[in-house]
C-alpha positions in Angstrom: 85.7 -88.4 39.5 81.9 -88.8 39.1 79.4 -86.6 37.8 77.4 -86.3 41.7 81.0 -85.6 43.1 82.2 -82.9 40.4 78.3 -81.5 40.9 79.0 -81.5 44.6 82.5 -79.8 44.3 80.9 -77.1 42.3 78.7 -76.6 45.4 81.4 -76.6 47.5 82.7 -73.9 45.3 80.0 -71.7 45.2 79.7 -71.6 48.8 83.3 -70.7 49.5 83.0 -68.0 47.2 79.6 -66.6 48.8 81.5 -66.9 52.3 79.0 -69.5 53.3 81.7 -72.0 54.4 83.7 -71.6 58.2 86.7 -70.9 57.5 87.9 -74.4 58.8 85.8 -76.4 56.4 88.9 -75.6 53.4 92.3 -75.0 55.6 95.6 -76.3 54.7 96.7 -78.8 56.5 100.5 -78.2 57.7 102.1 -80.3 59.0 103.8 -80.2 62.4 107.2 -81.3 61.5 109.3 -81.7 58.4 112.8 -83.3 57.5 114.2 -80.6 56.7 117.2 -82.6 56.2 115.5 -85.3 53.9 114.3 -83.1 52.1 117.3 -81.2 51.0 119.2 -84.5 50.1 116.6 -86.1 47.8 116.9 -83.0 45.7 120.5 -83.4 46.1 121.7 -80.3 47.4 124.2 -79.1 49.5 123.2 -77.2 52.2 124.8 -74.1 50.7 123.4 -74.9 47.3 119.5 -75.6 48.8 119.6 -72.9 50.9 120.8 -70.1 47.9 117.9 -72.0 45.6 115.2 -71.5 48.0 115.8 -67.9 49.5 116.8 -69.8 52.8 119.4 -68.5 55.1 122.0 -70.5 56.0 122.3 -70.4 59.1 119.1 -71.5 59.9 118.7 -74.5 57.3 121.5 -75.8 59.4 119.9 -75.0 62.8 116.6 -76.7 61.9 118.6 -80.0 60.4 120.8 -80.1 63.2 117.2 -79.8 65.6 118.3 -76.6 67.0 115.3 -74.8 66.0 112.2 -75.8 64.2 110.4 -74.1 61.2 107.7 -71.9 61.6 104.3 -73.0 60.3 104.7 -70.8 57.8 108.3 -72.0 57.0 107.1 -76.0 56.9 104.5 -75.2 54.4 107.4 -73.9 52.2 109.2 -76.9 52.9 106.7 -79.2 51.8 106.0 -77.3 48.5 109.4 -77.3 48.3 109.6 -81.3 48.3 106.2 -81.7 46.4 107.2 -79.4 43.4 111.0 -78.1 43.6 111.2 -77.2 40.2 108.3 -75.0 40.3 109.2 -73.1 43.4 112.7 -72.7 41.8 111.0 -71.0 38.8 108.8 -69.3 40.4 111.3 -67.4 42.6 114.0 -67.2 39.7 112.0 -64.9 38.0 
């Protein structure tokens, strides 16, 4: 990163924390669908075993792999922390 972008971050910064910045100008993006499916098998999981890891109910993993329901908003931002850094979410909820 260069020195003008790191200086402009830190502008960035300063104006989020004053409140100076809409609200839109730093929102996650989530996405609108996740493989809810793929997700669970390139950790390796069972459905059973991913669902116990992750505080997920049953019940519903299977409904969203089987595209009976969808996940929340809420739920696919979980998901795709969940794919990005498994480990860490396991930690974090083990303790």
């Amino acid at each position: 990163m260069s020195g003008s972008r790191i200086i402009e971050s830190m502008k960035e910064a300063v104006a989020i924390a004053r409140g100076e910045m809409p609200d839109d100008a730093y929102q996650a993006h989530i996405p609108s669908q996740v493989d809810v499916k793929a997700i669970r098998q390139g950790l390796g999981l069972s459905q059973a075993s991913f669902a116990a890891r992750f505080g997920l109910s049953l019940h519903t993993l299977r409904n969203w792999e089987q595209g009976k329901r969808q996940p929340d908003p809420a739920a696919r931002a979980y998901l795709k922390v969940i794919e990005k850094a498994p480990d860490t979410v396991y930690e974090a909820l083990a303790e």
